[in-house]
C-alpha positions as CSV (number, residue, x, y, z in Angstrom):
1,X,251.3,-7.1,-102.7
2,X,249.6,-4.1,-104.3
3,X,246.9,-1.3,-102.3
4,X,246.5,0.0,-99.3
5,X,246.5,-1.5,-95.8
6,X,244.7,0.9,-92.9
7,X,246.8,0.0,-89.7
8,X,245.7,0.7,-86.3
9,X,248.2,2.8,-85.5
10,X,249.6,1.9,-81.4
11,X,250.7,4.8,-79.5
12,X,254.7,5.2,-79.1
13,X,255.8,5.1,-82.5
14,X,256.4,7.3,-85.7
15,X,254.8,6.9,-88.7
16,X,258.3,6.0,-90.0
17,X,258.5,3.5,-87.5
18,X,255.2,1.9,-88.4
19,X,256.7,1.7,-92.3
20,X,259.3,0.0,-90.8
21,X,258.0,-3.0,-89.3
22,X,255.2,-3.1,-92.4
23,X,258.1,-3.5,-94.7
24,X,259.2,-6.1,-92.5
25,X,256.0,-8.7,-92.0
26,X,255.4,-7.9,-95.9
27,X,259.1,-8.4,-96.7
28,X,259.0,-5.2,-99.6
29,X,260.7,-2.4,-99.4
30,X,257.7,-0.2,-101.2
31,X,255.5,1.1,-98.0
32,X,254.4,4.9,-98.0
33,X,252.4,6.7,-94.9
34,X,250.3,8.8,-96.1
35,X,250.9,11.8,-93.7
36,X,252.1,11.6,-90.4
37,X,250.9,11.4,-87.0
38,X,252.7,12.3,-83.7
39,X,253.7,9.5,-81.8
40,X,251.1,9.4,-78.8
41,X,248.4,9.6,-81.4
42,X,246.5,6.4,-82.4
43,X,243.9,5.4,-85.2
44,X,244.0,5.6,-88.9
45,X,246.9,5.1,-90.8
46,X,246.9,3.9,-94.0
47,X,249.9,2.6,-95.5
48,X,250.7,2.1,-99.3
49,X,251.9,-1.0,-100.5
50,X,253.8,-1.9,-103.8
51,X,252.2,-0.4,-106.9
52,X,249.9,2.3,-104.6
53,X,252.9,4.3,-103.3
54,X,252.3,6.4,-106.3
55,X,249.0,7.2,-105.1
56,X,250.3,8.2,-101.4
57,X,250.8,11.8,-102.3
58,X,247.2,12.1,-103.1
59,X,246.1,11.0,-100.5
60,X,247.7,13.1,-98.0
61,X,245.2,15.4,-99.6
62,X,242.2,13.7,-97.4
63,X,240.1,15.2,-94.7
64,X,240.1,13.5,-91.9
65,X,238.6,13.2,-88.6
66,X,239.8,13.3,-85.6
67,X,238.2,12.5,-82.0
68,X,240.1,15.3,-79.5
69,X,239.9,16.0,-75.7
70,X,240.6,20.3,-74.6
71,X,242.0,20.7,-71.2
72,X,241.1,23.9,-70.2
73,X,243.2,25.3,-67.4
74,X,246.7,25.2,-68.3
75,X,248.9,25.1,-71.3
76,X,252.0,23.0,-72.4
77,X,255.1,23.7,-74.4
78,X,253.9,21.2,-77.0
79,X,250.1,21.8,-76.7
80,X,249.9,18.7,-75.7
81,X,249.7,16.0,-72.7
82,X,253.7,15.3,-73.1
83,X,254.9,18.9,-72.9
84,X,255.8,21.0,-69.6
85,X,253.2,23.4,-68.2
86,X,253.6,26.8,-69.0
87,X,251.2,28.7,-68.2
88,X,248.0,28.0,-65.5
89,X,245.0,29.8,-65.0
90,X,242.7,27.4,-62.5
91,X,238.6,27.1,-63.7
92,X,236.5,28.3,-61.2
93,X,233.4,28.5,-63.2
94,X,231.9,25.7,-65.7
95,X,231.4,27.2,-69.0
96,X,227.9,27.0,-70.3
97,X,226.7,24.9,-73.3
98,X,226.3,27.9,-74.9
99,X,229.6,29.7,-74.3
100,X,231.4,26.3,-75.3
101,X,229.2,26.3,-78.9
102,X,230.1,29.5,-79.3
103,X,233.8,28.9,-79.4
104,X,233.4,25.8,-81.3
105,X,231.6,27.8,-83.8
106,X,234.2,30.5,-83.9
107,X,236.2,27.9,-85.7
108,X,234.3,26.4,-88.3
109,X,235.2,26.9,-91.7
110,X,238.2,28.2,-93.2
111,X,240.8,29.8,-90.3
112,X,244.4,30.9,-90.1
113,X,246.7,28.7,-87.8
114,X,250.1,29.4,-86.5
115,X,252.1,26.0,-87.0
116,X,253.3,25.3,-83.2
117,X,257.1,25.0,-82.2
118,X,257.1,21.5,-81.3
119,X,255.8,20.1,-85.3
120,X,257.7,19.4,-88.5
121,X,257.3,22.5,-90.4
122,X,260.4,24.1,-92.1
123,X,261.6,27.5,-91.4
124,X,265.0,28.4,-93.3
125,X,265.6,24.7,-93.9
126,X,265.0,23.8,-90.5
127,X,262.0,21.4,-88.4
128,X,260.5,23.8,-86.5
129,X,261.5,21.2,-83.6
130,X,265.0,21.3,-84.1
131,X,264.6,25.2,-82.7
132,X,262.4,24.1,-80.1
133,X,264.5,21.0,-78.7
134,X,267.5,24.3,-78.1
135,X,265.0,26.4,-76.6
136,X,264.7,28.6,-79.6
137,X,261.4,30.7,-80.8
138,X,261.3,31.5,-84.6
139,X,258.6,33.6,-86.1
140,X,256.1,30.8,-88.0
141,X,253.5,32.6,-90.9
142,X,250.3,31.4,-90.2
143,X,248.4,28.9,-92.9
144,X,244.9,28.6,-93.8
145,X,243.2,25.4,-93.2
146,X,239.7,24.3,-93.1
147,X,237.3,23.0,-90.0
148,X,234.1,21.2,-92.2
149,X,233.2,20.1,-88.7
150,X,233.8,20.6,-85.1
151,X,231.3,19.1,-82.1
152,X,231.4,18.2,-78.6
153,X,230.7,14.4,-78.7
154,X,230.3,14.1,-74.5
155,X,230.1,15.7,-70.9
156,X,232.5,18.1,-69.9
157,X,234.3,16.6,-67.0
158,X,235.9,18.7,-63.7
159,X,239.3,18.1,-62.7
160,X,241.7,19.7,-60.2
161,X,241.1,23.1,-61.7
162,X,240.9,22.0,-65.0
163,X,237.9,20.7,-67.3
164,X,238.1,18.8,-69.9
165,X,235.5,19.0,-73.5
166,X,235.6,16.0,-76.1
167,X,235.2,17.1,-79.5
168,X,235.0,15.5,-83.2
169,X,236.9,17.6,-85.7
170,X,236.7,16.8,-89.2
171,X,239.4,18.9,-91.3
172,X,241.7,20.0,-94.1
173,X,245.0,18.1,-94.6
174,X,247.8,20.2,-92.4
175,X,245.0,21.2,-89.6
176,X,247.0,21.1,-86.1
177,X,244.2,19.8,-83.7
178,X,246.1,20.9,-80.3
179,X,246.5,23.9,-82.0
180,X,243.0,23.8,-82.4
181,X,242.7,23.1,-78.7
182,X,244.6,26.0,-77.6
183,X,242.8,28.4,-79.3
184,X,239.3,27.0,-78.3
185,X,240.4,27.8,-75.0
186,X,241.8,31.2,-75.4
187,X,238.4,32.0,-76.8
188,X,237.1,30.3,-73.7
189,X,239.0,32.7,-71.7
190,X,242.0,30.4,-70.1
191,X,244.8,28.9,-71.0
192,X,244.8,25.2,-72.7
193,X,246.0,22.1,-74.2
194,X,244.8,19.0,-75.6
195,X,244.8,16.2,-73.8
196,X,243.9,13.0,-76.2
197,X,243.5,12.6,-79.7
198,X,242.4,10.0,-82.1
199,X,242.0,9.6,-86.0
200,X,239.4,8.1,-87.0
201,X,238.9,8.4,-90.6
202,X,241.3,9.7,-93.3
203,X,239.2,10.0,-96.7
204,X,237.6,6.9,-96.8
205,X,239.0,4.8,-94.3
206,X,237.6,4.3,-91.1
207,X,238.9,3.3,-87.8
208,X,236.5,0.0,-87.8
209,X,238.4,-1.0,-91.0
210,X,241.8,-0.7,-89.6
211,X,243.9,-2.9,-88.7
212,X,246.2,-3.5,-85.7
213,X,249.9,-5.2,-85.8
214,X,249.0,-8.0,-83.7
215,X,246.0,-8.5,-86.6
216,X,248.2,-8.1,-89.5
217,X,250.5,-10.8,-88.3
218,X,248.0,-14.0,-87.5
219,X,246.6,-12.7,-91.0
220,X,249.9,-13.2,-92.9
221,X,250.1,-16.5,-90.9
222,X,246.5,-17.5,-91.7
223,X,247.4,-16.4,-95.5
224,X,244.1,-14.0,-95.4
225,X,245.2,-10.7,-95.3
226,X,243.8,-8.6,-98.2
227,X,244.9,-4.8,-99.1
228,X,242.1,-2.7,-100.4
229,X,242.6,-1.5,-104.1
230,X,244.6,1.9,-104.9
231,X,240.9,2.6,-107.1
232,X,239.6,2.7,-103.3
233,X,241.7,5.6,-102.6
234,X,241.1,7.3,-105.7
235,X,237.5,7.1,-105.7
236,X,236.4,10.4,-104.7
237,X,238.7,12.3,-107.4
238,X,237.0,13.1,-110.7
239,X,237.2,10.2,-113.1
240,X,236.8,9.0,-116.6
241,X,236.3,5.0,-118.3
242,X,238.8,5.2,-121.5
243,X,237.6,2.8,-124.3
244,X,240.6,0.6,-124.8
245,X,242.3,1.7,-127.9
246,X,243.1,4.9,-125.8
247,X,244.6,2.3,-122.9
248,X,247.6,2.3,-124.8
249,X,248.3,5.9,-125.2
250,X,247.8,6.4,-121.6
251,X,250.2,3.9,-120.9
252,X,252.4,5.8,-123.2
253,X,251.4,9.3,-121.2
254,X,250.2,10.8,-124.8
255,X,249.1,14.4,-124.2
256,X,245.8,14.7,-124.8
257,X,242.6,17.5,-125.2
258,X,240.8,17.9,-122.3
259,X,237.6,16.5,-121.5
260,X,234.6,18.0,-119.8
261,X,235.1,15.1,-116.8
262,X,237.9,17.3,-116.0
263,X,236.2,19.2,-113.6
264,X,239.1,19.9,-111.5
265,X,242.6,19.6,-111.6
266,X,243.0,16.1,-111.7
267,X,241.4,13.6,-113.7
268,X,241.9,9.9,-113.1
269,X,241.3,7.5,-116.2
270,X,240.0,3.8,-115.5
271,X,239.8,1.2,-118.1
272,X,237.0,-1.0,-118.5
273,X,238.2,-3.1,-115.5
274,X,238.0,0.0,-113.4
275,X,241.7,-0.8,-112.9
276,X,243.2,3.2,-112.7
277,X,246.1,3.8,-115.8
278,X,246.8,7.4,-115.0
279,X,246.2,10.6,-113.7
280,X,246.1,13.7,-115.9
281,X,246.1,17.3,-115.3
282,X,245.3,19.8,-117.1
283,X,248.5,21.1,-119.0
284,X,250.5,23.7,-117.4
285,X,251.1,25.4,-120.9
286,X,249.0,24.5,-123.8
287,X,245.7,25.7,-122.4
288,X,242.9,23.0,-123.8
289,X,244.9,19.9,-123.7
290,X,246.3,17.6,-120.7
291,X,249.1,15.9,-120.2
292,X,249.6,12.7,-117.5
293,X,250.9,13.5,-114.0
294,X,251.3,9.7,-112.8
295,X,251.3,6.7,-115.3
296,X,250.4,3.4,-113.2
297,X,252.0,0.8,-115.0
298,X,250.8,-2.7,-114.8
């Protein structure tokens, strides 16, 4: 089997995990996630199968959206639900509409975030986990990401001096929502973590599209389960249709001149069957021409 199959992801397993049993009910070895999601997150995972692993590292490049819950009044050691409490600061007062679009606002756009402890970023060759499981603080440098939207999507809801604020964030690959979380509520005045997340859409897969395990399986059985096409996942990249006697020297990744389709720094090349035969960039030397970065072969 060839394209990519959105699972449902359950709550309790890895992304690595999730490969795992996918290689298993399609009996191939060639799965790919296509950026990972902690294991008490749900929603939209899609998997590459066969021929579209090569197209998994582009699309870790996706937005996506996420539907998140801040806790305001107290924080964790992971910023999340599953961590220990570290610091509390009880809410005595409701904040207003206002002062809670205000803080949402505050981080719209492009923002710096410090990667938390508890995450799989690399310091000196090491997950930043790794530190944190020994009880061990190392300096992170903060990365730029971007927030193209951030909303609350319900009623903020009391608890025992806490309240809690669902939001939709739609954002940058490498965004940290309870990062997020915790700095919407230091901006809010208290201490904070968030409580729930979902994905529901990376690029252009939606959570209505996914598919759970349980689905995947009576599919296989019934003989109707269908992948979408890798094109799907490349479809919002720039593009070009080749005539096909330049097919050929694709296939044979022929450096070529540029083209004016080559708006950015990609390019992907369709044949007349809008089946994808590579992806060129523009050449890291010979200014004017391009060169391929991934030949699909057939």
């Amino acid at each position: 089997m060839n394209g990519v199959l959105p699972l449902k992801k359950p709550a309790g397993m890895t992304s690595h995990d999730c490969v795992a049993i996918t290689r298993k009910l399609l009996h191939t070895k060639k799965v790919g996630h296509t950026g990972t999601l902690d294991p008490d997150v749900t929603g939209v995972l899609p998997l590459c199968i066969g021929r579209a692993t090569k197209v998994a590292q582009y699309m870790t490049d996706f937005s996506k959206t996420y539907e998140a819950v801040i806790t305001l009044g107290f924080s964790t050691t992971t910023e999340d639900a599953s961590g220990e409490k570290v610091e509390e600061k009880k809410v005595d007062k409701l904040p207003s509409t206002n002062d809670i679009e205000e803080a949402l606002a505050a981080f719209r756009g492009e923002i710096e975030q410090v990667p938390p402890m508890y995450s799989a970023v690399k310091i000196n060759g090491k997950k930043l986990y790794e530190y944190a499981f020994k009880g061990e603080v190392v300096e992170r440098p903060s990365r730029k990401v971007t927030i193209h939207e951030l909303e609350q999507i319900g009623e903020v809801t009391k608890g025992d001096g806490t309240i809690s604020i669902p939001v939709r964030v739609t954002c940058s690959k490498g965004t940290y929502i309870r990062t997020l979380a915790v700095d919407i509520g230091e901006h809010l005045g208290y201490p904070a973590h968030m409580s729930f997340l979902i994905r529901t859409a990376s690029g252009p897969f939606k959570l209505e599209e996914c598919l759970t395990f349980d689905e995947i399986k009576q599919m296989i059985e019934d003989e109707t389960l269908s992948l979408f096409p890798m094109e799907y996942a490349l479809s919002a990249m720039p593009s070009l249709t080749v005539e096909p006697e330049l097919e050929a020297k694709l296939q044979n990744g022929a450096v070529l001149p540029q083209v004016d389709e080559m708006t950015e720094d990609r390019l992907v090349m369709y044949n007349k069957d809008g089946e994808a035969i590579a992806i060129y960039q523009k050449h890291p030397e010979k200014p004017g021409l391009m060169k391929p970065e991934k030949v699909f072969s057939r």
